[in-house]
C-alpha positions as CSV (number, residue, x, y, z in Angstrom):
1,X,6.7,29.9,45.3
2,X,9.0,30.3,48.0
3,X,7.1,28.1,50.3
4,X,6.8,25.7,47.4
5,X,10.4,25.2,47.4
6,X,11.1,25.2,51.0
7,X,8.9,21.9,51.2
8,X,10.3,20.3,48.0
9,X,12.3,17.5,48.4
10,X,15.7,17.8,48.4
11,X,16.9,16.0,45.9
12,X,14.8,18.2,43.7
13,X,16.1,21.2,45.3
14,X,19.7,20.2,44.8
15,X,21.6,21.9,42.4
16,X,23.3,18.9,41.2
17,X,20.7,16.4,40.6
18,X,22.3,12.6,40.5
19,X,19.6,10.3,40.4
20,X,20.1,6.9,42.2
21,X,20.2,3.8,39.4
22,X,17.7,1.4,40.6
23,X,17.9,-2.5,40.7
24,X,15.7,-2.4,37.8
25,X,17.6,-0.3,35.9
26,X,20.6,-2.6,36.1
27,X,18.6,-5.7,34.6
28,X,20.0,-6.3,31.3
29,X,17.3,-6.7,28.6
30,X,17.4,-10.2,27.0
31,X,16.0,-10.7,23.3
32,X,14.4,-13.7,22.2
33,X,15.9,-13.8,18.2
34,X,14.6,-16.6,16.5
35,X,15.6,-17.2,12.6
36,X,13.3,-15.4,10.2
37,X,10.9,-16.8,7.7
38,X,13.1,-17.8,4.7
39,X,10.3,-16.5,2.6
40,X,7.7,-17.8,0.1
41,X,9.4,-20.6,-1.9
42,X,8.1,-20.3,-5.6
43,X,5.1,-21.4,-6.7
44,X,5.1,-24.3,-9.8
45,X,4.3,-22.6,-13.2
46,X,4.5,-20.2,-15.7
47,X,4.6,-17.2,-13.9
48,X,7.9,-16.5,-11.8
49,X,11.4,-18.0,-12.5
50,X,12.9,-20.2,-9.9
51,X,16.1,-18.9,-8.5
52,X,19.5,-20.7,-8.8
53,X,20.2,-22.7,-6.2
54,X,23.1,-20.9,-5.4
55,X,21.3,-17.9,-5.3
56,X,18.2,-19.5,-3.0
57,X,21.5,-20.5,-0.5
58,X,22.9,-17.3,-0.7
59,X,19.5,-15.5,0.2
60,X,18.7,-17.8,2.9
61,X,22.2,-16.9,4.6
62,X,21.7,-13.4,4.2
63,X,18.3,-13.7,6.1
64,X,19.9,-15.7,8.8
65,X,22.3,-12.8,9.3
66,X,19.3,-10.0,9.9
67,X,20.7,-7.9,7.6
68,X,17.3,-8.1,5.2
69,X,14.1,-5.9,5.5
70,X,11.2,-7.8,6.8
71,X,12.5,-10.3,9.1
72,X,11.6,-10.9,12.5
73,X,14.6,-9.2,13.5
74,X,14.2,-5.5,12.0
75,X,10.6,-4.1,12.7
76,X,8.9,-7.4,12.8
77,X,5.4,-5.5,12.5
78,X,6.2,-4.8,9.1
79,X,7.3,-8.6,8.0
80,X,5.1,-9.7,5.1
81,X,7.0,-13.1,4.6
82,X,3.8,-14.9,5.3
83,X,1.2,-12.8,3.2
84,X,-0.3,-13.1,0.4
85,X,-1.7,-9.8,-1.2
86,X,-3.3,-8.7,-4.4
87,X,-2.6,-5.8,-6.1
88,X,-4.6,-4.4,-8.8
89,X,-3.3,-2.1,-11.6
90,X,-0.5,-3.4,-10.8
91,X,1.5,-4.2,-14.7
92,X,2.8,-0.7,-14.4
93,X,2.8,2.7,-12.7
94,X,2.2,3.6,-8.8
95,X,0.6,-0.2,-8.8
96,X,4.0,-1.9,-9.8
97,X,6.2,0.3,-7.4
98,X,3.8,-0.6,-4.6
99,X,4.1,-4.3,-5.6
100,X,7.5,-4.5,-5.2
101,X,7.7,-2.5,-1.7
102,X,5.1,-5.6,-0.6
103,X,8.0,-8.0,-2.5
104,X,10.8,-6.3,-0.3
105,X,8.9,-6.8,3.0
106,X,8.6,-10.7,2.0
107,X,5.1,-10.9,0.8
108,X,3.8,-13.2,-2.1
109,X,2.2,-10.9,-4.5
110,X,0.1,-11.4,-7.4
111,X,-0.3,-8.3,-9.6
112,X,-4.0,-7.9,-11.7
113,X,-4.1,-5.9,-14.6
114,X,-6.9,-5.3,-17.7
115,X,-3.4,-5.3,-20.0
116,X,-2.4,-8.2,-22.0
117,X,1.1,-7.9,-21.1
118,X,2.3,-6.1,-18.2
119,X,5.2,-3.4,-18.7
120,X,8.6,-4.5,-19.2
121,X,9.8,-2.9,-15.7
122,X,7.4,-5.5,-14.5
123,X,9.8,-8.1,-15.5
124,X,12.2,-6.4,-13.8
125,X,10.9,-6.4,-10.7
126,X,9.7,-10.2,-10.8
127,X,12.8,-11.6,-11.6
128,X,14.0,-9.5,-8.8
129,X,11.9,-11.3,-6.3
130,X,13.3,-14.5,-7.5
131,X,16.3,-13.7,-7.5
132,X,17.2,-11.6,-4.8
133,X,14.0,-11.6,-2.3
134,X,13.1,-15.0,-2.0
135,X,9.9,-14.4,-2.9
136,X,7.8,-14.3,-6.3
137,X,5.5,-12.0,-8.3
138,X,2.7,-13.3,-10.7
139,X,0.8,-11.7,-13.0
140,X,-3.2,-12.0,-13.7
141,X,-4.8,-10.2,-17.0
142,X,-8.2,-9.2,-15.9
143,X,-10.4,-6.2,-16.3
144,X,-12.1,-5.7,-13.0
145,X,-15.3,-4.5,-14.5
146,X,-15.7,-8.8,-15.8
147,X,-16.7,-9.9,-12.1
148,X,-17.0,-12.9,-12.9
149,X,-13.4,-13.7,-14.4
150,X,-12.4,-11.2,-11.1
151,X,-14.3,-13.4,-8.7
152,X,-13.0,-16.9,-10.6
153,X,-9.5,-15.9,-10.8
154,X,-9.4,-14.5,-6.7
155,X,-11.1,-17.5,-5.3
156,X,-8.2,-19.6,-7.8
157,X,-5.8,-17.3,-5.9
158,X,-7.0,-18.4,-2.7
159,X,-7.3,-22.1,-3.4
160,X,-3.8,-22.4,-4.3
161,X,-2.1,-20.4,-1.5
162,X,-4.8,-21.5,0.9
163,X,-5.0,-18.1,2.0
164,X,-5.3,-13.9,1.2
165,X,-3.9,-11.9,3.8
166,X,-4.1,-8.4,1.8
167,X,-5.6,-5.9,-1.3
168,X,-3.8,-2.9,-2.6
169,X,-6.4,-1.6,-4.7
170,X,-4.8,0.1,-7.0
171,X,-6.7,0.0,-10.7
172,X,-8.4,3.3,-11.8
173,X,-8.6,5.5,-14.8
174,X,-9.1,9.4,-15.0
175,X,-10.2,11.5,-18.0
176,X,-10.1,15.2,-17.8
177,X,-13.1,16.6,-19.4
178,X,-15.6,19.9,-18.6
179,X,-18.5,18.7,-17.2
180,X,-20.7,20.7,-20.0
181,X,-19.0,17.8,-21.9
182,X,-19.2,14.8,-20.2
183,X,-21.2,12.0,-21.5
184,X,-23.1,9.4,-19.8
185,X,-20.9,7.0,-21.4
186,X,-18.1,8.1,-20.0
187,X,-19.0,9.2,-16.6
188,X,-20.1,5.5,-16.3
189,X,-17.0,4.0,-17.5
190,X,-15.2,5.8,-14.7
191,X,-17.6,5.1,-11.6
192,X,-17.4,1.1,-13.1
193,X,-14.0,1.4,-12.9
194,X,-13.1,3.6,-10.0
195,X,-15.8,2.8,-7.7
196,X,-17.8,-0.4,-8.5
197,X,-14.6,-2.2,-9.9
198,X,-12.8,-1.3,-5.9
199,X,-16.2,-2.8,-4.4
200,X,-16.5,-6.2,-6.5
201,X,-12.9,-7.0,-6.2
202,X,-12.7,-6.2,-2.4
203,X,-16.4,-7.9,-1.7
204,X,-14.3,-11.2,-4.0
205,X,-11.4,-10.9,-1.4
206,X,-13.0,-10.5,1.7
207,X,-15.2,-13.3,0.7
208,X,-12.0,-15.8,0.9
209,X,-10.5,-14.0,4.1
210,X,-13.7,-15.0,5.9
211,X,-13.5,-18.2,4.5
212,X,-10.3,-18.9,5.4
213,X,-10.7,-17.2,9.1
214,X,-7.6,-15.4,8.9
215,X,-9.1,-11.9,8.7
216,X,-6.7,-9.4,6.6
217,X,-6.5,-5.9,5.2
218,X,-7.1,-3.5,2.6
219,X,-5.7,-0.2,0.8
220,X,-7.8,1.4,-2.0
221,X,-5.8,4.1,-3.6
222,X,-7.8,6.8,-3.5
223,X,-6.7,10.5,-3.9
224,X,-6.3,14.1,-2.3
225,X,-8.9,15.0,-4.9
226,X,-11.4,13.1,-2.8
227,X,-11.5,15.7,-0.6
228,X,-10.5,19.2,-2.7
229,X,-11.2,20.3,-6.6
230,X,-8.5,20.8,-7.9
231,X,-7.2,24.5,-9.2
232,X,-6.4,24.3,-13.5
233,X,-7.8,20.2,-13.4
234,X,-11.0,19.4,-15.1
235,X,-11.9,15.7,-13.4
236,X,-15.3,16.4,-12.1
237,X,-16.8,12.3,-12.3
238,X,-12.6,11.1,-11.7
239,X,-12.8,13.6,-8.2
240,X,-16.1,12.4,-7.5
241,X,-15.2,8.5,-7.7
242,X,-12.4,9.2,-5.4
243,X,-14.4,10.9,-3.2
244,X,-16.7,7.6,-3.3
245,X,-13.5,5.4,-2.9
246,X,-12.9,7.4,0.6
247,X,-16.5,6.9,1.5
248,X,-17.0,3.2,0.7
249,X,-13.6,1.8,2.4
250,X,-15.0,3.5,5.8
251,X,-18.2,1.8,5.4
252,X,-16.2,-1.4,4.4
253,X,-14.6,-1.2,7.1
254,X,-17.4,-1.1,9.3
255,X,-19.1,-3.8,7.8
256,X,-15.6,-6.3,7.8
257,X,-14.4,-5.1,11.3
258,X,-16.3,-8.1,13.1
259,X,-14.6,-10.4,10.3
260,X,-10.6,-9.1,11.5
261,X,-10.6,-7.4,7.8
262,X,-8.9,-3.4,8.4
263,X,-9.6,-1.2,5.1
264,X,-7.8,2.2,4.9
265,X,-7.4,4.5,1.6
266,X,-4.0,5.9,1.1
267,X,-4.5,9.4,-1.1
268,X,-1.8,10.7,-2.9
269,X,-1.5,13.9,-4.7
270,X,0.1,15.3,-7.7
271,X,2.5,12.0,-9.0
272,X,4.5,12.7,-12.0
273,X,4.6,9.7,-14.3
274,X,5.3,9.5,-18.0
275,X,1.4,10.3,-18.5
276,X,1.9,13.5,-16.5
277,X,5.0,14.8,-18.3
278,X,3.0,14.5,-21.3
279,X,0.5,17.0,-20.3
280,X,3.1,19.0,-18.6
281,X,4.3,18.9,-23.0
282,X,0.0,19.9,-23.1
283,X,0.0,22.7,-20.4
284,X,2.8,24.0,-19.4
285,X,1.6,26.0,-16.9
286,X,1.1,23.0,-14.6
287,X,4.1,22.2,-14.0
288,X,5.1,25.6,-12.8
289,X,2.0,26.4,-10.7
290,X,1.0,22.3,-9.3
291,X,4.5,22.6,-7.3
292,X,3.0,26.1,-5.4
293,X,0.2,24.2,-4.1
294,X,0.9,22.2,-1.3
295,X,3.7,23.0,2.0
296,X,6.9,20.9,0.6
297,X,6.5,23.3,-3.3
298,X,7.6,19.9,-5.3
299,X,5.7,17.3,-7.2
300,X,6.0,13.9,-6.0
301,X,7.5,10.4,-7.4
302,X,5.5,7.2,-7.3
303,X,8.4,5.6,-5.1
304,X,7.0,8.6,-2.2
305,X,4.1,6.2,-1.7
306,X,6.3,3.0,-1.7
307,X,6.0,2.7,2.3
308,X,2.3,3.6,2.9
309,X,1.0,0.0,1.4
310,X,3.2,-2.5,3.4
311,X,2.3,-0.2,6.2
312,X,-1.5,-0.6,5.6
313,X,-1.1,-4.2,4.6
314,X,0.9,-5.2,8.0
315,X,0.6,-5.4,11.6
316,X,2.0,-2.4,12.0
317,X,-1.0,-0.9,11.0
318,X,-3.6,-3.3,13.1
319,X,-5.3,-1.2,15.5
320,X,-6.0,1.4,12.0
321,X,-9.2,1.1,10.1
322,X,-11.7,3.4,8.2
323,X,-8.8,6.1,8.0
324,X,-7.6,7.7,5.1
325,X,-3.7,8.2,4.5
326,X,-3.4,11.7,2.9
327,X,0.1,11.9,1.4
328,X,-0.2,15.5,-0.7
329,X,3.1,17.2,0.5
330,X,0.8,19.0,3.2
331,X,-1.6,20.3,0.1
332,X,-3.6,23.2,0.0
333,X,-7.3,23.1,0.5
334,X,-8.1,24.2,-2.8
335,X,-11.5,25.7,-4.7
């Protein structure tokens, strides 16, 4: 070691190191900052409300200042103000909330949903995008196990905007039963749903990216209970779909890679929602021993998950495809 340190330079051997600022170092960066997008005027019809002019002013000042998420200024990777993205079971729940993270990063989004009318936070949230994000939300009543409404209604999509850049796919049912007890019936109704009704409406979307040539990408919601069983659930067909969600996005995405179309699952765990509380009313137990399982010892909130879709859905997720996106508070490897 001492001979090691005899031959060392010495600058290294100094005590007082004072490194010498090169000519490069004193080159001043210089930005190029252009003017964001002003985002996606709104689109004729029923669906969004146009925003006062004063209001469409205001917004496009505020852009023009960078002080609005999803401009070219802040994280330009993550600026949707030129996408158009679907998002299916989207009228209410984790759907909506992820909806309106897409709205905030500029994108156009149209929400698809088997209800007849979507919740009244969905309201909320479109006059929102009006109003305040210079962009606009519409809604689409459509069960995605009628593939040929889904297919009519996403090519309709695509006509009018001339484009689809993205899919949150979002739509799913569970049912807790034993699986003594489960029924064909309804071990069919979830795979249609949960699995075939992911494939048809992706295979309908990536038919019209490849039309248009633009290329895009994809986000099936799938779960942590893809990949575990869950202690104190009963969901075997619901754990098995998911499991099949995880499986079909990689192969997706190895079909669809040639054609620039990324497809990644985001999985969430335990989400409390007004369904959840109510079987927390059902088993109690639940909601003292679900917190115990994972690394963090909390449930989490749909509005955890807000970030992982416009992540997925933009460019600052390009060079990702086939993965999954496990966001389960660092759960447990259960059963």
């Amino acid at each position: 070691m001492a001979s090691l340190l005899r031959t060392a330079p010495r600058a290294f051997r100094s005590a007082n190191i004072a490194p010498r600022t090169s000519a490069l170092l004193q080159c001043r960066l210089k930005h190029d900052l252009h003017d964001p997008p002003q985002g996606n005027p709104p689109i004729i019809g029923r669906d969004p409300p146009d925003p006062p002019r004063e209001e469409a002013a205001a917004l496009k000042d505020n852009m023009k200042s960078g002080s609005y998420l999803g401009t070219t200024k802040r994280l330009p990777e993550f600026n949707l103000n030129d996408k158009v993205v679907l998002v299916t079971g989207a009228a209410r729940g984790l759907g909506l909330v992820q909806a309106e993270a897409l709205l905030e990063a500029g994108a156009t989004v149209y929400a698809l949903d088997r209800l007849s009318e979507p919740s009244p936070d969905f309201y909320r949230v479109q006059e929102r995008a009006a109003k305040e994000l210079g962009t606009t939300l519409h809604y689409r009543q459509i069960d995605v196990r009628d593939v040929p409404q889904l297919n009519e209604i996403i090519r309709s999509i695509s006509d009018q905007q001339g484009k689809l850049d993205g899919l949150v796919a979002a739509a799913g049912i569970q049912q807790e039963t034993p699986a003594l007890e489960y029924t064909a019936k309804d071990a069919n109704t979830m795979f249609e749903v949960n699995i075939t009704g992911v494939l048809m409406t992706a295979q309908a979307v990536a038919k019209e990216m490849i039309r248009h040539g633009r290329g895009g990408s994809m986000a099936f919601i799938a779960s942590m209970s893809g990949t575990v069983a869950n202690r104190g659930l009963i969901c075997p067909a619901y754990n098995a779909s998911k499991a099949g969600v995880l499986q079909l996005a990689r192969n997706l995405a190895s079909e669809w890679g040639q054609h620039g179309i990324r497809v990644n699952t985001i999985s969430p765990g335990y989400i409390v929602t007004a369904m959840v509380e109510a079987l927390f009313e059902q088993y109690p137990e639940r909601r003292r021993d679900w917190p115990t399982q994972n690394m963090l010892g909390k449930l989490s909130v749909p509005q955890e998950y807000r970030g992982a879709a416009v992540f997925l859905i933009s460019d600052a997720s390009s060079f990702m495809t086939a993965s999954d996106l496990r966001i389960d508070g660092g759960g447990f490897d259960s059963l």
